[in-house]
C-alpha positions as CSV (number, residue, x, y, z in Angstrom):
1,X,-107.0,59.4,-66.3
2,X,-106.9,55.9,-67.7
3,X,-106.0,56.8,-70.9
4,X,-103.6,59.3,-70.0
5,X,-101.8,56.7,-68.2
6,X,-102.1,54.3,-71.3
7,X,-100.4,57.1,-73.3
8,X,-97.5,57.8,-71.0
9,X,-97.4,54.2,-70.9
10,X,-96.7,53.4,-74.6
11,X,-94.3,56.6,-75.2
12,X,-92.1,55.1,-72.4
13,X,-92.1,52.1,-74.5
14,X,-91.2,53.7,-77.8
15,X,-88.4,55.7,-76.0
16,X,-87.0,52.2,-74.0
17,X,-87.3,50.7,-78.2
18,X,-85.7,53.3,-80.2
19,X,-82.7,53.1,-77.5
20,X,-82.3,49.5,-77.2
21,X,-79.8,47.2,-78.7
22,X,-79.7,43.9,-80.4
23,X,-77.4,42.0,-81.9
24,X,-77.6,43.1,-85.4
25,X,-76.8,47.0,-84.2
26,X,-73.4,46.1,-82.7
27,X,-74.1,47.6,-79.1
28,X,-71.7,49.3,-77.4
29,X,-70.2,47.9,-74.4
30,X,-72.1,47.6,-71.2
31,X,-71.5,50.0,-68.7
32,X,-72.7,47.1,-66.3
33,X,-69.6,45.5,-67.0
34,X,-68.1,46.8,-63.6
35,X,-65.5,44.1,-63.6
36,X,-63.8,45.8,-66.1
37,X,-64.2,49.6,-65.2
38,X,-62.8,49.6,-61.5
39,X,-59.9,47.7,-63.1
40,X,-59.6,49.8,-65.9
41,X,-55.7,51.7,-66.0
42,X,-54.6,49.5,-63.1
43,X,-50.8,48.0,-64.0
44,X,-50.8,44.0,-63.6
45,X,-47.2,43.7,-62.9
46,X,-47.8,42.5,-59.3
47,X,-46.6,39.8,-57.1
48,X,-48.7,36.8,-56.4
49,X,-50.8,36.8,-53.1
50,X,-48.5,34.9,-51.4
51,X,-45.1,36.9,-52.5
52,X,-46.9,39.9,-51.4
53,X,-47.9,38.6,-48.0
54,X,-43.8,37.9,-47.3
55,X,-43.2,41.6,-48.1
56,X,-45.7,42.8,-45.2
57,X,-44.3,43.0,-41.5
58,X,-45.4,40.3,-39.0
59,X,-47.7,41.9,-36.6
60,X,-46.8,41.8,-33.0
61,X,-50.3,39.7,-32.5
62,X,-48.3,37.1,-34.5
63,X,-45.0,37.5,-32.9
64,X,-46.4,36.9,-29.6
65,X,-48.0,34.0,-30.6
66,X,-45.0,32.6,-32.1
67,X,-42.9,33.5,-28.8
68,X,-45.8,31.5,-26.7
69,X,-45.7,28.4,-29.5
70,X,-41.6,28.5,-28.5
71,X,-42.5,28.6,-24.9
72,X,-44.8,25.7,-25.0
73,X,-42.5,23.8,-27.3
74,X,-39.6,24.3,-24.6
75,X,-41.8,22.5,-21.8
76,X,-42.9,19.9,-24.1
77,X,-40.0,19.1,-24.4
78,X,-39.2,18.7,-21.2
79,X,-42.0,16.9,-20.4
80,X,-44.7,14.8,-22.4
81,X,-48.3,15.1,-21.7
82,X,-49.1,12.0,-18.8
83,X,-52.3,10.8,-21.4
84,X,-49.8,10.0,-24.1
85,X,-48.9,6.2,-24.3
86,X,-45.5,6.1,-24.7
87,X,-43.1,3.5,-26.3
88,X,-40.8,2.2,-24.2
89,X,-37.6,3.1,-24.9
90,X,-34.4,-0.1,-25.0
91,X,-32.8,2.0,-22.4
92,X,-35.4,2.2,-20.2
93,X,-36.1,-1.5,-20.2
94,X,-32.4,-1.5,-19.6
95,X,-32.5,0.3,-16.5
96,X,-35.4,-1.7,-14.9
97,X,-33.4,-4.7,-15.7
98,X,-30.5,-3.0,-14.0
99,X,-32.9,-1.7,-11.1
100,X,-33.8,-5.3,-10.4
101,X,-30.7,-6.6,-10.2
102,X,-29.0,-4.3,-8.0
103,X,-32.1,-5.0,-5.8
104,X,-31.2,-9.0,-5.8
105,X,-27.9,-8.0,-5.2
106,X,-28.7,-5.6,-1.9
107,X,-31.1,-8.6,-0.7
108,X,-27.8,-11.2,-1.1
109,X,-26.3,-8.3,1.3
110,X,-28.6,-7.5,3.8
111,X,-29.1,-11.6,4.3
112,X,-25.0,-12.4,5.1
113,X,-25.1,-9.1,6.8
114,X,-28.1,-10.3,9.1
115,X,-26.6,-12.5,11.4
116,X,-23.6,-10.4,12.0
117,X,-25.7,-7.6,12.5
118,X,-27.1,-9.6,15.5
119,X,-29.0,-6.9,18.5
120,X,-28.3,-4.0,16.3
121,X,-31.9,-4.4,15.7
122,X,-32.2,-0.5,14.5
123,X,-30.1,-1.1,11.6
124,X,-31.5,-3.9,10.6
125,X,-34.9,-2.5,10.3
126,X,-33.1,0.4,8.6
127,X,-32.1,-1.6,5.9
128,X,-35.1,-3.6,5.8
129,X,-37.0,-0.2,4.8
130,X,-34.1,0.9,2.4
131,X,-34.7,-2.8,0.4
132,X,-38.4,-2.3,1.0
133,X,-38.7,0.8,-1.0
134,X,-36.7,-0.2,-4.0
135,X,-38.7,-3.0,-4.2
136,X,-42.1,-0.7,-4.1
137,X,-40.2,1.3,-6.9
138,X,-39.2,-1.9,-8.9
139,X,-42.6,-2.9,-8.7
140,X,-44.3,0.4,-9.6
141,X,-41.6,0.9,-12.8
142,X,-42.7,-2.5,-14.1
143,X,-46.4,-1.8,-13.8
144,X,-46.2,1.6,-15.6
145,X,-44.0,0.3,-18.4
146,X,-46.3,-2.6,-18.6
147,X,-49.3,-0.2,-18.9
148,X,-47.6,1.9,-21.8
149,X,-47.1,-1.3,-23.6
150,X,-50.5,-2.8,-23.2
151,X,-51.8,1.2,-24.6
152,X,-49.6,0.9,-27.4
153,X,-51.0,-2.6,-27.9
154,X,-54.8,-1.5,-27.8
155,X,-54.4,2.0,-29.3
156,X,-51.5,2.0,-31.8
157,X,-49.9,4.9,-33.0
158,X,-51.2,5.8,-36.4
159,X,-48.4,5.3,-39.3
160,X,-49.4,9.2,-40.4
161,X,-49.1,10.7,-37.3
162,X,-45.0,10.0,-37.3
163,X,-43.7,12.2,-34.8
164,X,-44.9,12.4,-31.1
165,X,-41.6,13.0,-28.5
166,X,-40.4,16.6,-28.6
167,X,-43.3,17.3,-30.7
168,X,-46.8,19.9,-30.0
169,X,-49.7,17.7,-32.0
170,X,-53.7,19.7,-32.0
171,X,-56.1,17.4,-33.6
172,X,-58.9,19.3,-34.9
173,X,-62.0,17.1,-35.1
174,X,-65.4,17.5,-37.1
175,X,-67.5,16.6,-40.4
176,X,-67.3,18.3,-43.6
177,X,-68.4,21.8,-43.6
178,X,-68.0,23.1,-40.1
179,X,-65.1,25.2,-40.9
180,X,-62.6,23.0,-39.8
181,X,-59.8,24.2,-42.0
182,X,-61.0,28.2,-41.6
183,X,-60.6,27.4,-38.5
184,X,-57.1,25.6,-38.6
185,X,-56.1,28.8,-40.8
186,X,-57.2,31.3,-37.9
187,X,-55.4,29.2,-34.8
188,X,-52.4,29.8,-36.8
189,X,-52.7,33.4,-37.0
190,X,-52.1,32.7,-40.6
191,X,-52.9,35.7,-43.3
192,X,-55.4,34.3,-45.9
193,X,-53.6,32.7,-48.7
194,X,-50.0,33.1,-47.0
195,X,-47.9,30.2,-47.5
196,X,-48.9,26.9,-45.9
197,X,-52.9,28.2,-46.0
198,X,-55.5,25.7,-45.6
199,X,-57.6,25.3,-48.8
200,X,-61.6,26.6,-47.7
201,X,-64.5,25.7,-49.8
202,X,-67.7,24.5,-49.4
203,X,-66.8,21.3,-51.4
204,X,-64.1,20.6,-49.0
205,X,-64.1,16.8,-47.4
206,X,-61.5,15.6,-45.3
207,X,-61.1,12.2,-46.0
208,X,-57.3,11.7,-45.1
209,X,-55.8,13.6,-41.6
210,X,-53.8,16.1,-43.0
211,X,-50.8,17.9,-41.0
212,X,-50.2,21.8,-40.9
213,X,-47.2,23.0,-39.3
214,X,-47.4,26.4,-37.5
215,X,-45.2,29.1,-39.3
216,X,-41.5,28.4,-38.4
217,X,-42.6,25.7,-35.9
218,X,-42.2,22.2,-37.7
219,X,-42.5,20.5,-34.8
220,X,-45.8,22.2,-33.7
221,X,-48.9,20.8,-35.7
222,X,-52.3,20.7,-36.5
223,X,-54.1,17.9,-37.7
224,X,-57.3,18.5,-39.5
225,X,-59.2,15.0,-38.9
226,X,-61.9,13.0,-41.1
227,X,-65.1,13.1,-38.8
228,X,-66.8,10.2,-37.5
229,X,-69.9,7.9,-38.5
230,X,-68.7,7.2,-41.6
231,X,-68.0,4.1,-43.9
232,X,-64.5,4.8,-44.1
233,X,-64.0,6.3,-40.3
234,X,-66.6,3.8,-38.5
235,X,-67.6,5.4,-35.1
236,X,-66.7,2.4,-33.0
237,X,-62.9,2.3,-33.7
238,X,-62.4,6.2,-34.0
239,X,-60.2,6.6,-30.8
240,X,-58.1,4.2,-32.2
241,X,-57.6,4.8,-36.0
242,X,-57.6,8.4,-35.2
243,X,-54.8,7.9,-32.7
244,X,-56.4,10.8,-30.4
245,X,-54.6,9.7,-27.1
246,X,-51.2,11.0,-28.8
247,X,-52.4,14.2,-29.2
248,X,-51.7,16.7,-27.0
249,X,-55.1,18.5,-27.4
250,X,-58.4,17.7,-29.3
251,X,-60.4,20.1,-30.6
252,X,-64.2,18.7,-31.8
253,X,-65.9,21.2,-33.7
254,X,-69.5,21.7,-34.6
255,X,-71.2,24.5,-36.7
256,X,-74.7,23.7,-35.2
257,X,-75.4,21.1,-32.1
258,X,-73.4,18.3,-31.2
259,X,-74.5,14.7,-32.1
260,X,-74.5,11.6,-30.3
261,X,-71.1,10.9,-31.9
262,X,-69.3,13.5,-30.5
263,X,-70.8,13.6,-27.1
264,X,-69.2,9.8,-27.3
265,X,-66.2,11.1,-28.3
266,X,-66.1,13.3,-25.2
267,X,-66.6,10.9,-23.0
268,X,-63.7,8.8,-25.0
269,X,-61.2,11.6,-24.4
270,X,-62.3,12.4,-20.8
271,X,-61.5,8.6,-19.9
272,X,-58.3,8.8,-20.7
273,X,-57.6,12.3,-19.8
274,X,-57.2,13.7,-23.3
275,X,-58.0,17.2,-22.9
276,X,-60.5,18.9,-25.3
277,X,-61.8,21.8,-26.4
278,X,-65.5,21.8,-27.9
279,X,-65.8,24.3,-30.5
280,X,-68.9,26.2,-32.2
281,X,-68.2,27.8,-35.2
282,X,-70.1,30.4,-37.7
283,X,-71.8,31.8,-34.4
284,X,-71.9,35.4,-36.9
285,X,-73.9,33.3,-39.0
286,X,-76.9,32.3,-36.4
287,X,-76.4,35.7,-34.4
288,X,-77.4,37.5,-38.0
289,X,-80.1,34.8,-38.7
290,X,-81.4,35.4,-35.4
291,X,-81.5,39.3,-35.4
292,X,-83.1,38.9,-38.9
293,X,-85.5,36.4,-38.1
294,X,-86.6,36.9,-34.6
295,X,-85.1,40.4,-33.8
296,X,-82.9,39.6,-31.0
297,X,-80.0,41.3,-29.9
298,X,-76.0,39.8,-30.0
299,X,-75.5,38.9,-27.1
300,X,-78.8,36.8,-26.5
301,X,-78.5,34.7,-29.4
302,X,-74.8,33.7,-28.0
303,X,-76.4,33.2,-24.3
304,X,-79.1,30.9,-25.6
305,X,-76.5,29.0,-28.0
306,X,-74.3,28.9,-24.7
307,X,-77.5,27.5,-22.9
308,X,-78.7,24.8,-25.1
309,X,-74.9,23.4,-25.3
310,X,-74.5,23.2,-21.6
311,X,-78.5,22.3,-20.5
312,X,-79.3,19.9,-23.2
313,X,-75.6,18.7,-24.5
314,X,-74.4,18.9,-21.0
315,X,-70.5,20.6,-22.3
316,X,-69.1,22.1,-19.9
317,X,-68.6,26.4,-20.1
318,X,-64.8,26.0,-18.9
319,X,-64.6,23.8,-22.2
320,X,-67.2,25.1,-24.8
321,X,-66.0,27.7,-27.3
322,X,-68.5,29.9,-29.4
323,X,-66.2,31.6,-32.2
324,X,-66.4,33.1,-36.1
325,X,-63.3,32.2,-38.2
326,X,-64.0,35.7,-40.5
327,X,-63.9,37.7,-36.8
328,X,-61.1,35.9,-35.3
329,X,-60.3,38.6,-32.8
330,X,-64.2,38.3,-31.4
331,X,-66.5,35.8,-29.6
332,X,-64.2,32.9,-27.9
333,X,-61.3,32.2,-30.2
334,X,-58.7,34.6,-28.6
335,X,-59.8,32.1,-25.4
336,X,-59.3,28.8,-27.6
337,X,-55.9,30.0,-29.0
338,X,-54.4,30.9,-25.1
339,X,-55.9,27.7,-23.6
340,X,-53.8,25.7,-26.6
341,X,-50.8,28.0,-25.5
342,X,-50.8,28.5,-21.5
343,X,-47.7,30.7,-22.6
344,X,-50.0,33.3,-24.4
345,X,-51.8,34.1,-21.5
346,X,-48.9,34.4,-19.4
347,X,-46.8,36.7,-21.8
348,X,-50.3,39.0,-22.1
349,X,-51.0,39.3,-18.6
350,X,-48.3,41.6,-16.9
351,X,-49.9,40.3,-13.0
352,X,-48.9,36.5,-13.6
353,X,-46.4,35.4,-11.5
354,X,-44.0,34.1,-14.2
355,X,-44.9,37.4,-16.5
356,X,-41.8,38.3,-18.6
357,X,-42.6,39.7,-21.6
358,X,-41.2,38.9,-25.0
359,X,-37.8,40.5,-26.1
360,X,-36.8,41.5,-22.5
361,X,-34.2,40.3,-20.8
362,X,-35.8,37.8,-18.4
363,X,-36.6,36.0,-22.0
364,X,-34.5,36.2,-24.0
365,X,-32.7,33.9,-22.3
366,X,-34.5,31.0,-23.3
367,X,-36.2,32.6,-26.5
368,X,-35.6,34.9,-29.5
369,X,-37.0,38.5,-29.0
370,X,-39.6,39.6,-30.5
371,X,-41.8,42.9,-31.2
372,X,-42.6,43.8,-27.7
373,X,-40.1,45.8,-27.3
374,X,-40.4,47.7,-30.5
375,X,-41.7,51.4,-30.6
376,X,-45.5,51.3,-31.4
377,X,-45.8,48.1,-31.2
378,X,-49.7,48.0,-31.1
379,X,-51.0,46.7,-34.3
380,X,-52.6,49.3,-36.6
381,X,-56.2,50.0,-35.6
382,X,-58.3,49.8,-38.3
383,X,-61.9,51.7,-38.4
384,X,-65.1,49.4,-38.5
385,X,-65.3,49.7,-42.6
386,X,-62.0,48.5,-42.9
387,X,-62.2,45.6,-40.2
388,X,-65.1,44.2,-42.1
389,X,-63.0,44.5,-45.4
390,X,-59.9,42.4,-43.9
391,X,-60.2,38.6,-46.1
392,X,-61.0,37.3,-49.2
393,X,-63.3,38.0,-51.2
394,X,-64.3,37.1,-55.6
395,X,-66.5,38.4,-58.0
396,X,-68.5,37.4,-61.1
397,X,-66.1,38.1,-62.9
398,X,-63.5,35.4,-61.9
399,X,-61.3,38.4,-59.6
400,X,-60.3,37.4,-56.6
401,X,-59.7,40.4,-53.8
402,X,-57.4,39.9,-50.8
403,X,-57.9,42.7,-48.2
404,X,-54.9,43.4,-45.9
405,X,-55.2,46.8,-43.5
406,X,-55.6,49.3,-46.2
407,X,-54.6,47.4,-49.4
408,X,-56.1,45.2,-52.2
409,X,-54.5,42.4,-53.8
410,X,-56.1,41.7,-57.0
411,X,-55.7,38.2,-58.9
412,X,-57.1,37.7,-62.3
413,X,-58.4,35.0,-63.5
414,X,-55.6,35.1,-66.5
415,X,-53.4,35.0,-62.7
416,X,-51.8,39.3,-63.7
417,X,-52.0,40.3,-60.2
418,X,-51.6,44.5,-58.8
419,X,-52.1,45.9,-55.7
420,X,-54.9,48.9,-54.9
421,X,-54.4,50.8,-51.9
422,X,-58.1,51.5,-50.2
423,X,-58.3,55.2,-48.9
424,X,-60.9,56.1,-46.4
425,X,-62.6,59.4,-45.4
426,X,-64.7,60.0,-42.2
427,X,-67.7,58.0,-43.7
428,X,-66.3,55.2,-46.1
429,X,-63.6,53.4,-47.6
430,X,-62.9,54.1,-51.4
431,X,-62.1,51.9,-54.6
432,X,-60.3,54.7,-56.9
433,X,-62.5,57.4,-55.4
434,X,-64.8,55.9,-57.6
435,X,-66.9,53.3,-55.5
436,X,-67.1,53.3,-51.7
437,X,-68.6,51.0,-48.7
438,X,-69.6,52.8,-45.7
439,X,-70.6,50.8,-42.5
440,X,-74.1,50.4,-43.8
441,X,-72.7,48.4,-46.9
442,X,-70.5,46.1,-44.1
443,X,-73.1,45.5,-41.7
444,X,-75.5,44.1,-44.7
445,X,-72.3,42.0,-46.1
446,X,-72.0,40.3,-42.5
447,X,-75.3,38.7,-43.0
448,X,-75.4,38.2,-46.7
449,X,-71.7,37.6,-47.6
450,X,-72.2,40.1,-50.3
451,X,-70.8,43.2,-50.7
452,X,-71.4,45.8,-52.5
453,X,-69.3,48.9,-53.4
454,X,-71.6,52.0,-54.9
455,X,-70.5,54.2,-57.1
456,X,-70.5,58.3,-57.4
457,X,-71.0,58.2,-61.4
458,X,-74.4,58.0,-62.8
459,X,-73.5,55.9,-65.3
460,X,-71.7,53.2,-63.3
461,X,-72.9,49.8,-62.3
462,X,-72.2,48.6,-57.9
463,X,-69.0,46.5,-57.9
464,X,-70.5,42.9,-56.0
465,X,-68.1,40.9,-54.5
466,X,-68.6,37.9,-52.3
467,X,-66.7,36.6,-49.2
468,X,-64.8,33.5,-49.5
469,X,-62.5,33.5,-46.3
């Protein structure tokens, strides 16, 4: 047995050896050189990412945001946030002036007008009451202007942060690598790498707060802001240079548990009734980790994330957040993005008592229409294989993939760009009808970030791309 082992052995080495290749022999190219096979025929006469993005339809998901971003900045308008300290304004130190001298003037009045007045008693207490009361509202004015000036005083307004009146500002709050600006993308409802997208990586560091307008809404923002604890953003004076009480909503995010810092920072924000929103991202991450590790189930792992927040970090459920910026329309982000806009919810549920949905009649009077009206205007349902496609997504080869319903934009790394339309049978979704992914292939890429594409020829190589957003 040994030695006919020995001998099967040593004539699969002389068959691997007369086959192989070296350098001197010139070998053939690689058939494990997918990266140039699945691309092989395709015409690179394309639009870039972002061109191609401005050709595909808004989805009525994003026009009812934008309808409930116009709602909100309509009552903003109207009326600023009561935590903001605002300046104030020469005309309304105008009319205090003006308040307090038609009061010296009514008590000049009421004091010739006294002794005439004589037994009419009544009117005299009448008019004592009347003089009373603008006094009390004299009074009152001066205090709260005096308090506004005094907050300006102690907690500037940032030089940065240049518009606050007639404007919606979000602060967004956390250290490198949370997935702040994944994050900031997916509020916005933005597609990845549409115009105005918010550079990921895991190199990222936000060292200066940076502004991103919402999509046709310059005047509602999101600040992505430098976390605390640091030499440049001390801990001690980050309400201040942060300039957190002229936001309209802070949101503090954390990928794992929240420190001492930003419990602190809750507290700040809760004294001067700033309200918040604490936020747990890459909860897909830990739920994987946690099936993998300790084989327990979905929604477990999110019940004892939810748990250890509230026992041990004491955040409140109607405030804490659990969400995955690569499945935006899961976990609690559709809850974080309609408690930023009250309007959302109102325009989604038809039993509210101001309900009037988008494009009718009742609306339009205030706001443009929008796609609610439209025939089919449910977006596209998309089967599991493709939902775990939508994104971005690179190779080894320097290719990067961006995944849209059913198509494939493709950018080289010489920046040729095409588009692939994916087609999909009753078990998986095809590249060419040459590679496929099946729900197997998806499931595994949610833990790993890698995916990879099989293919039917023999004498293919898998396609392995990874995500990147």
């Amino acid at each position: 047995m040994p030695s006919e082992l020995l001998s099967a052995l040593f004539k699969r080495r002389s068959d691997v050896d007369s086959s192989g290749q070296v350098w001197e022999s010139k070998p053939a190219e690689s058939s494990a050189d997918a990266g140039a096979l699945h691309l092989a025929g395709l015409a690179f006469d394309g639009p870039t990412a972002q061109e191609w993005l401005k050709q595909l339809e808004p989805s009525p998901e994003e026009d009812l945001l934008a309808d409930a971003i116009a709602e909100g900045l309509a009552e903003r308008e109207q009326t600023a946030p009561s935590h903001l300290p605002l300046a104030v304004k020469p005309e309304e130190k105008q009319r205090l002036k003006q308040l307090a001298a038609e009061l010296v003037a009514m008590r000049e009045v009421f004091s010739k007008e006294r002794e005439r007045l004589g037994a009419e008693q009544e009117e005299v207490r009448a008019k004592q009451t009347n003089i009373a009361k603008r006094e009390a509202e004299l009074q009152a004015q001066q205090e709260e202007q005096k308090k506004r000036e005094e907050a300006r005083k102690n907690y500037p307004q940032p030089a940065w942060l240049d518009k606050v009146e007639g404007c919606i500002n979000l602060a967004v709050v956390g250290n490198s690598g949370v997935g702040k600006s994944l994050l900031i993308n997916r509020l916005r409802r933005l597609r990845p790498q549409a115009e105005g997208w918010a550079a990921v990586g895991v190199n990222e560091t936000t060292r200066e707060p940076t502004m991103y307008p919402y999509p046709n809404q310059p005047n509602v923002r999101l600040w992505d802001l430098p976390g605390a604890g640091t030499a440049a953003v001390p801990a001690e004076t980050y309400l201040q240079d942060m300039g957190l009480r002229y936001f309209d909503r802070v949101v503090v995010v954390s990928a794992g548990r929240f420190t001492e810092m930003e419990a602190v920072l809750r507290g700040e924000l809760e004294r001067h009734s700033v309200p918040y929103y604490m936020v747990r991202t890459k909860v897909d991450q830990d739920i994987a980790n946690n099936k993998e590790d300790n084989f327990v189930e979905k929604q477990e792992t999110l019940k004892q994330i939810r748990d250890d927040l509230e026992n041990t970090h004491k955040v409140e459920t109607n405030s804490l957040y659990l969400v995955s910026s690569r499945d935006p329309d899961d976990y609690d982000l559709p809850r974080l993005l309609a408690d930023l806009f009250p309007g959302l919810k109102r325009q989604m549920d038809p039993d509210a008592p101001v309900f009037c949905p988008a494009g009718t009649p009742a609306f339009q009077g205030n706001y443009a229409p929008s796609a609610w009206t439209d025939a089919w205007a449910m977006p596209p349902a998309l089967s599991m294989i493709l939902s775990g496609l939508q994104g971005g997504w690179i190779d080894a080869h320097g290719c990067s993939y961006l995944v849209q319903n059913d198509c494939c934009h493709v950018t080289l790394r010489s920046a040729h760009y095409t588009v692939v339309p994916l087609s999909q049978d009753g078990r998986a979704v095809w590249w060419l009808q040459r590679w496929y992914v099946d729900e197997e292939a998806i499931t595994r890429a949610r833990q790993s970030r890698e995916l990879r594409w099989m293919p039917t020829q023999p004498q293919d190589q898998p396609l392995v791309w990874w995500f990147s957003y």
